[in-house]
VOGU-3710 file (C-alpha; in Angstrom, 3 decimals, decimal comma):
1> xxxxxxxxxx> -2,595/-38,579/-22,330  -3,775/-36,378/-19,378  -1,242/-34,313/-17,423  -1,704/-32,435/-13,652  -0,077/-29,069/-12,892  -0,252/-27,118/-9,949  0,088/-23,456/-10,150  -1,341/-20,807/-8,359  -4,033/-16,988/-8,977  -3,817/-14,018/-6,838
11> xxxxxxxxxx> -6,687/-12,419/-5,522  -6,633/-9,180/-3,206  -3,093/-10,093/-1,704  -3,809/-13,811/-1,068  -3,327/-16,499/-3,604  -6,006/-19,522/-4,503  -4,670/-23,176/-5,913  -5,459/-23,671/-10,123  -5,327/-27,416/-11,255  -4,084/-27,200/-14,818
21> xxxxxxxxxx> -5,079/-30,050/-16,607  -4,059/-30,694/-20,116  -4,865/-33,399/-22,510  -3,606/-34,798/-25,731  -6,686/-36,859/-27,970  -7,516/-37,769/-31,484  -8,944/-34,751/-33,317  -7,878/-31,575/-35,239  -4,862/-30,068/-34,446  -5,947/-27,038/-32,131
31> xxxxxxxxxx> -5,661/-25,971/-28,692  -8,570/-25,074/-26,435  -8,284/-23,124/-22,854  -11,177/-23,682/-20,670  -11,701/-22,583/-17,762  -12,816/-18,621/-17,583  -9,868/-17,856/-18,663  -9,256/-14,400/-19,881  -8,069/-12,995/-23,110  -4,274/-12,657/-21,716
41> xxxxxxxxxx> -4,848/-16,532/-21,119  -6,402/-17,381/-24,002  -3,818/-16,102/-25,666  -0,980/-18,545/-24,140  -1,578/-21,136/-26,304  0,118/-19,153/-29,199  3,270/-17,673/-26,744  3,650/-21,327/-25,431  3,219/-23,344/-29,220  6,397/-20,671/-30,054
51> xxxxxxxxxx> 8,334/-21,276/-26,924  8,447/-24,692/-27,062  9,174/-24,751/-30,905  12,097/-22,564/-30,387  13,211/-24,485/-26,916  13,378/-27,428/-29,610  10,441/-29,266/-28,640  8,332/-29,979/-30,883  4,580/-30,675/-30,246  2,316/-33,894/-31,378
61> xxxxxxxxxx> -0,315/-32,637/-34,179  -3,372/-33,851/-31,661  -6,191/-32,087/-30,504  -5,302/-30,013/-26,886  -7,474/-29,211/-24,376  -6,377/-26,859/-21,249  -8,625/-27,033/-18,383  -8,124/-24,378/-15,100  -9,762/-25,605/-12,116  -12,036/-24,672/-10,421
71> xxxxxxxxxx> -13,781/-23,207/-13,516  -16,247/-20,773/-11,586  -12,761/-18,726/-10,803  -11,750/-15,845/-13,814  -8,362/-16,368/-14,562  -6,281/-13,755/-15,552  -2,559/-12,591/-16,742  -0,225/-14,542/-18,222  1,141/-16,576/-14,992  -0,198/-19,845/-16,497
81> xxxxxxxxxx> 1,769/-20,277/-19,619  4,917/-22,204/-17,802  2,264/-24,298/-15,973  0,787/-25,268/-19,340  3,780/-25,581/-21,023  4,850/-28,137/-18,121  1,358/-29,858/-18,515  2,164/-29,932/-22,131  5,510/-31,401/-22,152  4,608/-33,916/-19,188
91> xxxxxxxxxx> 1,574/-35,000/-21,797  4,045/-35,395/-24,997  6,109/-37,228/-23,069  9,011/-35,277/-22,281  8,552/-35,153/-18,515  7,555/-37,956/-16,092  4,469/-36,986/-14,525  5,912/-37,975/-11,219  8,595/-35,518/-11,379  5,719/-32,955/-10,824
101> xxxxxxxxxx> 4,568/-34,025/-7,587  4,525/-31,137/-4,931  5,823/-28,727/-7,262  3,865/-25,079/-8,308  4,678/-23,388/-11,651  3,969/-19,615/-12,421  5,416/-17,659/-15,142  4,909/-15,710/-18,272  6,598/-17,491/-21,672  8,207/-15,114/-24,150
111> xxxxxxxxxx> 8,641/-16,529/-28,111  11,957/-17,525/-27,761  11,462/-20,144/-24,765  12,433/-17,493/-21,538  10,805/-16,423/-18,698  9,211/-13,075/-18,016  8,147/-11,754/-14,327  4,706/-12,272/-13,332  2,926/-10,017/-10,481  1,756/-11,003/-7,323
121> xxxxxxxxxx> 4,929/-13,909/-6,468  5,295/-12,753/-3,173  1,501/-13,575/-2,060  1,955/-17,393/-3,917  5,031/-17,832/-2,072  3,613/-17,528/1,189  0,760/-19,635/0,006  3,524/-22,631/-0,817  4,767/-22,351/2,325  1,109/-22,476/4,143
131> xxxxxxxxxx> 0,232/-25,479/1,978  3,847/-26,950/2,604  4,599/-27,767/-1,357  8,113/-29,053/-2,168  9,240/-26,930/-4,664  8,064/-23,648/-6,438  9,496/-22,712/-9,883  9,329/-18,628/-10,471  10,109/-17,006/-12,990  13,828/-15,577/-12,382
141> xxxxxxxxxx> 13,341/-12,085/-11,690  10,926/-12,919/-8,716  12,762/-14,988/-7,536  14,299/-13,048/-4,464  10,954/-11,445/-3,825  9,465/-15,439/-3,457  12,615/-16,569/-0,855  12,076/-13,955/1,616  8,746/-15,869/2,202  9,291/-19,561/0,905
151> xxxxxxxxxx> 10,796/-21,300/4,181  10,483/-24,980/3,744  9,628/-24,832/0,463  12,520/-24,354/-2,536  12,322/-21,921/-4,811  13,428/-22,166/-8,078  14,408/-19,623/-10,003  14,055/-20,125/-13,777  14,678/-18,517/-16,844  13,741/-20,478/-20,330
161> xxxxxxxxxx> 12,215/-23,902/-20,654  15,334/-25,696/-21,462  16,612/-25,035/-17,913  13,006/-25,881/-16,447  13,173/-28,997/-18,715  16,926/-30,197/-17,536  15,663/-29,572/-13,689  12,389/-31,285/-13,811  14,504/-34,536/-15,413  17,052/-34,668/-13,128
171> xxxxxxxxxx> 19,960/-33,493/-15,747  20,530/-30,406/-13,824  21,152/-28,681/-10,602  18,872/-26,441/-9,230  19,669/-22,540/-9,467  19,573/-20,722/-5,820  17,634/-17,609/-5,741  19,312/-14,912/-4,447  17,958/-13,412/-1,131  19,595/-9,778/-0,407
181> xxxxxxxxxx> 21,473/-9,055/2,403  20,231/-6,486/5,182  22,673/-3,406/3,503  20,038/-3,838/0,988  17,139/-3,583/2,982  18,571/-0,547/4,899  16,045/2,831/5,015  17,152/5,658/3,430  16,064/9,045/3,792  16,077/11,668/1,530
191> xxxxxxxxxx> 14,316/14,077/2,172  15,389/15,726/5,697  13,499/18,220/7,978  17,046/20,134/8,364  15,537/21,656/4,848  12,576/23,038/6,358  13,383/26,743/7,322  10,843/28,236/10,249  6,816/26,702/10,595  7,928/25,813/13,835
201> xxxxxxxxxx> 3,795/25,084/14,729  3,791/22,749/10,974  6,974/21,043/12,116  5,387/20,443/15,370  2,102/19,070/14,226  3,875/16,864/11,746  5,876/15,397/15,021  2,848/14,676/16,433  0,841/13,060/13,861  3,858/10,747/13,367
211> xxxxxxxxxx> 3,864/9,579/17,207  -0,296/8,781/16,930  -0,461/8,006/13,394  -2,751/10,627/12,973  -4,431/11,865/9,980  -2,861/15,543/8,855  -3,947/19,094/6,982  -2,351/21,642/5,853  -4,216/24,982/5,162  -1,750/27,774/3,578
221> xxxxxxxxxx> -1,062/30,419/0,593  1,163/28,553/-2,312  4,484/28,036/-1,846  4,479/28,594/1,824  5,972/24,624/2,295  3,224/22,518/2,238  4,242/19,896/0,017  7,506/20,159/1,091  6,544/19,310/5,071  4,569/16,569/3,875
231> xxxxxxxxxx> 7,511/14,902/1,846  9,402/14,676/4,989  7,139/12,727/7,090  8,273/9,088/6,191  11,647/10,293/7,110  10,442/10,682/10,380  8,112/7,804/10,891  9,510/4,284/12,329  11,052/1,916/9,990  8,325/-1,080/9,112
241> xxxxxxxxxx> 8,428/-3,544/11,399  8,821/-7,289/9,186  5,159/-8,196/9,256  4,383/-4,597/8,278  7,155/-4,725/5,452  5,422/-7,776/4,537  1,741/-7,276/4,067  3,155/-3,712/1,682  5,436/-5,669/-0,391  2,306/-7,772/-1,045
251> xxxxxxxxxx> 0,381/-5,610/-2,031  2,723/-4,041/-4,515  3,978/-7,513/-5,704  0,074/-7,640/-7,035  0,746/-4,265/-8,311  3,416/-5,435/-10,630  5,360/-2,391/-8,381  8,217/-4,155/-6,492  10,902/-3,109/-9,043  13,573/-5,752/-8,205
261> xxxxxxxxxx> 12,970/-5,242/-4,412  12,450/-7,955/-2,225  10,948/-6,570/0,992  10,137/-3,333/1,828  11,680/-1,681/4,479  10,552/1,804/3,720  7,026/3,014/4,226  5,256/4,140/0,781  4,307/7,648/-0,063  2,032/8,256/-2,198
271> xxxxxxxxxx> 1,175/11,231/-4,379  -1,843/10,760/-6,748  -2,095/14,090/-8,913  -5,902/15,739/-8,629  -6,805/13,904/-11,708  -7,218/10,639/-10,077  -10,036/8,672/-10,732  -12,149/6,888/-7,797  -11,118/3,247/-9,049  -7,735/4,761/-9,720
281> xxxxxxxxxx> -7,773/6,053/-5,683  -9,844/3,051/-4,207  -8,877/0,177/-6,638  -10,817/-1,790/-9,206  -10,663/-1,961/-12,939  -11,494/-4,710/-14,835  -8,481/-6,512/-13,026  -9,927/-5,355/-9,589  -5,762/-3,804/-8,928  -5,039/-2,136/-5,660
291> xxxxxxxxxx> -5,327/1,748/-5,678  -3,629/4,411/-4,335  -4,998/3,819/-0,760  -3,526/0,480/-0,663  -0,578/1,526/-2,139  -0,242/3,581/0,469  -0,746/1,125/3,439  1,534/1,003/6,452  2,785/4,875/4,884  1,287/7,915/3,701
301> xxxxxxxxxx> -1,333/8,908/1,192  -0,578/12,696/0,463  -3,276/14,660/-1,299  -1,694/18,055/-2,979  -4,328/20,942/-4,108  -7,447/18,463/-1,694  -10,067/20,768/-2,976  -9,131/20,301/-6,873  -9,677/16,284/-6,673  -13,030/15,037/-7,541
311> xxxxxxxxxx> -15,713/14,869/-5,199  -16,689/11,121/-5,903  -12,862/10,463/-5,114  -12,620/12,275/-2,132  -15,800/10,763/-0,470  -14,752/7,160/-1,125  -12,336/8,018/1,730  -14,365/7,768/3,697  -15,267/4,270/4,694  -11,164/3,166/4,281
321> xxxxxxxxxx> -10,360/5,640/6,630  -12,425/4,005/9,333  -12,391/0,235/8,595  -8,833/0,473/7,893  -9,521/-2,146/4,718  -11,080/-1,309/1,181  -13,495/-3,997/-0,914  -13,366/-3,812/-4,524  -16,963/-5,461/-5,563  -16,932/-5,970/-9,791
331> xxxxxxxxxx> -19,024/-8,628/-11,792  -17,692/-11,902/-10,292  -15,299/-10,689/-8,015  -15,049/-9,418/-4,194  -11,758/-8,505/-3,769  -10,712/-7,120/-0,184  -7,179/-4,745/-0,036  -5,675/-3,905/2,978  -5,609/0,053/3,679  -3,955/1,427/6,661
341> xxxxxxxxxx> -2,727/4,662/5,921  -1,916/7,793/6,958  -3,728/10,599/5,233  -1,946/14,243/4,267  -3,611/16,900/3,038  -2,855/20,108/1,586  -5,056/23,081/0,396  -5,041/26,582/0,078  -6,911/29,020/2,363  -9,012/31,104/-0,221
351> xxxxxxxxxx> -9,485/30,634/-4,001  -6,729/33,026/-4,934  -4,794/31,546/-1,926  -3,788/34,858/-0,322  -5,819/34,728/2,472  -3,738/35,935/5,788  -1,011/36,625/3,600  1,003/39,357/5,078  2,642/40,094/1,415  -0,350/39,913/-0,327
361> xxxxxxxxxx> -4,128/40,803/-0,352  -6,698/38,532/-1,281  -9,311/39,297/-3,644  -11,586/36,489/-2,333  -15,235/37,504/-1,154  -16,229/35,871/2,567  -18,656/34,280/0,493  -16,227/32,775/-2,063  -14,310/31,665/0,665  -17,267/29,745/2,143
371> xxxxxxxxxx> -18,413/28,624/-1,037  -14,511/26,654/-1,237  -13,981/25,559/1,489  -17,827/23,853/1,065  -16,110/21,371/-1,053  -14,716/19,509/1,564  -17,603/17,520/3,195  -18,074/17,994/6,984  -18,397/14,002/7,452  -14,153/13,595/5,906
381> xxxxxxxxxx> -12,690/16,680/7,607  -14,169/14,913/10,729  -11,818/12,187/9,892  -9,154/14,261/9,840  -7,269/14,829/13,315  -5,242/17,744/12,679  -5,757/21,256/10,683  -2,971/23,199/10,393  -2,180/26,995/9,483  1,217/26,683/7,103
391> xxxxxxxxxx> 1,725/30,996/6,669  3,998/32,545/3,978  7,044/33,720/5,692  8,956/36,558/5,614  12,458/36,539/3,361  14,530/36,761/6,897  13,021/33,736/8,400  13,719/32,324/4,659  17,397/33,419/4,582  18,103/32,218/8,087
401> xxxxxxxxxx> 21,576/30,135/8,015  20,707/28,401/10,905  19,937/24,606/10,556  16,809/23,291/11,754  16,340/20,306/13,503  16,914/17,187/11,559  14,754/14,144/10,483  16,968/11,922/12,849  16,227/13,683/16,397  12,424/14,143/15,556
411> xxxxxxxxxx> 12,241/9,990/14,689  13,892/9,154/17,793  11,093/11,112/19,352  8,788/9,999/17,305  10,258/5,612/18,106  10,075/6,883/21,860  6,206/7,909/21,881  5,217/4,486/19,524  7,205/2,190/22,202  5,161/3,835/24,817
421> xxxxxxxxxx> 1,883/3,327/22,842  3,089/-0,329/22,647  3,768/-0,687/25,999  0,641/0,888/27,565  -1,228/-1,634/24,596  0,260/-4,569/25,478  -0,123/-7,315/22,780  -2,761/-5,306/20,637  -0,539/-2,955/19,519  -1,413/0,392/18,454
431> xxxxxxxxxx> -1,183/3,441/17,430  -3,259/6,531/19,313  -5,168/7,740/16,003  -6,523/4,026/16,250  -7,827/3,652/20,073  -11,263/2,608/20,256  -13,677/3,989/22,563  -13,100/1,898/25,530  -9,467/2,119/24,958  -9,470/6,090/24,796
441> xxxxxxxxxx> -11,359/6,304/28,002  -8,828/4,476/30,035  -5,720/5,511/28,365  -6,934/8,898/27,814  -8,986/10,328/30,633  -9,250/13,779/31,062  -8,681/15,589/34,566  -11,818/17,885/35,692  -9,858/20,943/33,743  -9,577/19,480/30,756
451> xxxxxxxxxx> -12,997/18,125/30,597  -13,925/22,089/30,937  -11,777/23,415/28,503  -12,787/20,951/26,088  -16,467/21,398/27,115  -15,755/25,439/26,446  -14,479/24,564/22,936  -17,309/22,484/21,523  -19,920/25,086/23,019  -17,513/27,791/20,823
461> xxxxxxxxxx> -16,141/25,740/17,919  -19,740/23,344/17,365  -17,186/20,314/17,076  -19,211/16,682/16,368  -18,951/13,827/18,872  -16,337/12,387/16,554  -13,832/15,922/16,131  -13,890/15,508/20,105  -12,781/11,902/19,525  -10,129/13,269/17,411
471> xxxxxxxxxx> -8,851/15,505/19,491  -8,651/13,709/22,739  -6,590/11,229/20,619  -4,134/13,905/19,394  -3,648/14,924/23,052  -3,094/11,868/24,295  0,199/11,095/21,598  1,269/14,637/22,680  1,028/13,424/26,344  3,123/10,503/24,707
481> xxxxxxxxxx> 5,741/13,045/23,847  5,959/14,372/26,964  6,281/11,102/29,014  3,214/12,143/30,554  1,460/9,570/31,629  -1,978/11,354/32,137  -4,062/13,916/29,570  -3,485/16,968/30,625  -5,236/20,410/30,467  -2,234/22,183/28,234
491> xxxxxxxxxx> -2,193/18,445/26,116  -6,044/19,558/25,455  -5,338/22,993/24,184  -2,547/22,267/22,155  -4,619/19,552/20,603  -7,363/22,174/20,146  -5,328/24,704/18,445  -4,731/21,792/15,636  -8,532/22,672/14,418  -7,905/25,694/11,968
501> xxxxxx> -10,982/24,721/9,966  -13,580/24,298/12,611  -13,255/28,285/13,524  -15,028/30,785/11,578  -14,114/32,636/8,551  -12,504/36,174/9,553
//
């Protein structure tokens, strides 16, 4: 007898129909998957033949064949075996095959007959719902993570084969998946800027590049707060909007990175050690998994010690930077990962790090110095808006009692400038890091002053077409700040001031 199951693949963060089809014939016992299916599928047929014997169903001794359509697609994971198992059961017998119409099965089968989490439920759900199927079946623990999405289509949350059985016959009611309430889906910050003592010009900067979304450097001796400002910047950025919070939860739904969660509501940060490998930063493997970058999207991607990551790493930055979107390209698969981020740096100023210390001298030659910094390609430190000094401070400006200002005031700031970005935008929404050419020049003309200061620092500075880009964009979010409405000469030199790098070794 031949039995139809619809289940579902993820690939990237959208998810492609698979027709299981399963037959029972005369033959050897034996159970074949076809299909390009790999290993993890391959090896279903032993995880379902035990879940079903210990469910207490027991399987004809016939010849099986497993067939996952289309057959020019790799399968992979272990998302098919409740599928299968359905396909199995509805051949043997056990289930009418027209209790399976408009249903999708995904789930992972463990010995004794329950269900086990799969990745990537959040993308199938809001395939369901596109393709308007009637009901989808999830493993339990994904099931909250699948009804945030699912409208119009039930999900049903299950957790052995003896409850998908009783459903699927009618003997049971259906279990409700539990959707969390919006105390769950609050934002909560940790880390506060109240903490920061002093770097009034880091604080600043970091303000800004929150407003315009702008990409961020800091150049200072260790332990000056570095790390530390960059920690605090998704305390400080808006909350994600539910169409942001969607496309990230995706992505780390695929990830096998939701942890319970159901939507995000938080942006990511991100904090690869130096170590990293390019596929590790970029994506790929032989499962073509997001990387860090898209880990990262909608939040922040914050690269401690820059200069001590690899340089094959560091220039596949590059392109995701600009396009905004990274392609993972393996044998038989072109996967495509979303990748907005923003990017935070953090490197020290010399190879002993000392250099401008007032406490202590560096050792560093001006040739050493050049040699370092030398790692960093011109073409990415273009891409990056903003280069700031981060000194070591003196124990008084440590010891200060005084509170700083805290995370809260500098977001409401922050919400003010992105609602005036929005507005000026109208329906294409966004941020000033992201204005394109035509946009910049109409949003972000200069006055005849600024035109000649700026003119006065590329003549002194050498900055590339793109660095003037850059900084025209910075001033115009710190015109944003100001409810200014026009670019300004002071916008312009503030903006310029954010350029530590591009002015010669001293």
């Amino acid at each position: 007898m031949l039995a139809r199951v619809l289940s579902a693949t993820v690939l990237g963060i959208q998810a492609a129909p698979i027709d299981v089809e399963v037959d029972f014939a005369v033959g050897l016992p034996g159970c074949a998957i076809v299909g390009l299916p790999d290993a993890g599928v391959k090896e279903g047929r032993i995880r379902i033949r035990g879940a079903l014997e210990n469910s207490g169903f027991k399987l004809p001794s016939r010849r099986i064949t497993v067939n996952l359509a289309p057959a020019d697609l790799r399968k992979d994971g272990a998302a098919f075996d409740v599928p299968i198992a359905v396909g199995m059961l509805c051949a043997a017998g056990v289930i009418p095959p027209d209790r399976l119409a408009g249903d999708v099965f995904v789930g992972e089968l463990a010995l004794d007959g329950s269900v086990r989490p799969i990745r990537g439920a959040l993308p199938i759900a809001a395939w369901a719902r596109r393709c308007r199927t009637r009901r989808l079946f999830v493993p339990r623990d994904n099931a909250s993570e699948a009804a945030v999405v699912a409208d119009g289509c039930t999900v049903v949350p299950i957790g052995n084969v003896g409850e998908l059985v009783h459903v699927l016959n009618g003997d049971g009611d259906m279990p409700a998946p539990s959707v969390p309430g919006t105390d769950a889906l609050a934002l909560t910050v940790t880390a506060d800027l109240a903490d920061v003592r002093g770097q009034a010009v880091a604080r600043r900067a970091l303000e800004i590049a929150a407003a315009g979304g702008h990409n961020l450097l800091f150049v200072g001796p260790p332990g000056s707060g570095k790390t530390m400002l960059a920690r605090r910047l998704p305390g400080i950025l808006p909350p994600l909007a539910f169409d942001e919070g969607l496309e990230t939860t995706m992505v780390y739904s695929v990830a096998g990175l939701l942890g319970g969660r159901a939507l995000m509501r938080e942006r990511p940060f991100r904090a690869p050690h130096h170590t990293v490998s390019v596929a590790g930063l970029v994506g790929g493997g032989a499962a073509c998994r997001p990387g860090e970058i898209s880990l990262a999207h909608n939040g922040v991607l914050f690269l401690d010690e820059l200069l001590e990551f690899q340089r094959p790493a560091l220039e596949a930055l590059r392109q995701p930077l600009e396009e905004r979107t990274v392609n993972v390209v393996r044998a038989r698969r072109n996967v495509e990962y979303p990748a907005d981020f923003m990017l935070v740096t953090a490197l020290n100023p010399c190879p002993c790090g000392h250099l401008g210390s007032p406490v202590r001298t560096c050792t560093c030659s001006r040739a050493g110095i050049a040699a370092y910094r030398a790692r960093l390609s011109g073409p990415l430190l273009d891409r990056i808006d903003m280069h700031v000094d981060v000194p070591a401070l003196a124990y008084r400006d440590l010891a200060a009692e005084a509170a700083a200002e805290s995370s809260a005031h500098v977001r409401a700031r922050v919400i003010g400038a992105r609602e005036r970005q929005t507005l000026r935008a109208g329906s294409d929404a966004t941020t000033n890091a992201r204005l394109s050419t035509n946009e910049m020049n109409r949003h972000a003309a200069l006055d005849d002053d600024g035109h000649n200061l700026l003119e006065r620092a590329v003549e002194r500075f050498a900055l590339s077409a793109r660095a003037i880009s850059r900084v025209r964009r910075v001033a115009r979010t710190i015109a944003d700040l100001d409810a200014c409405d026009r670019v300004r000469a002071r916008h312009i030199g503030e903006a310029l001031q954010y350029r530590v790098l591009d002015r010669p070794i001293e």
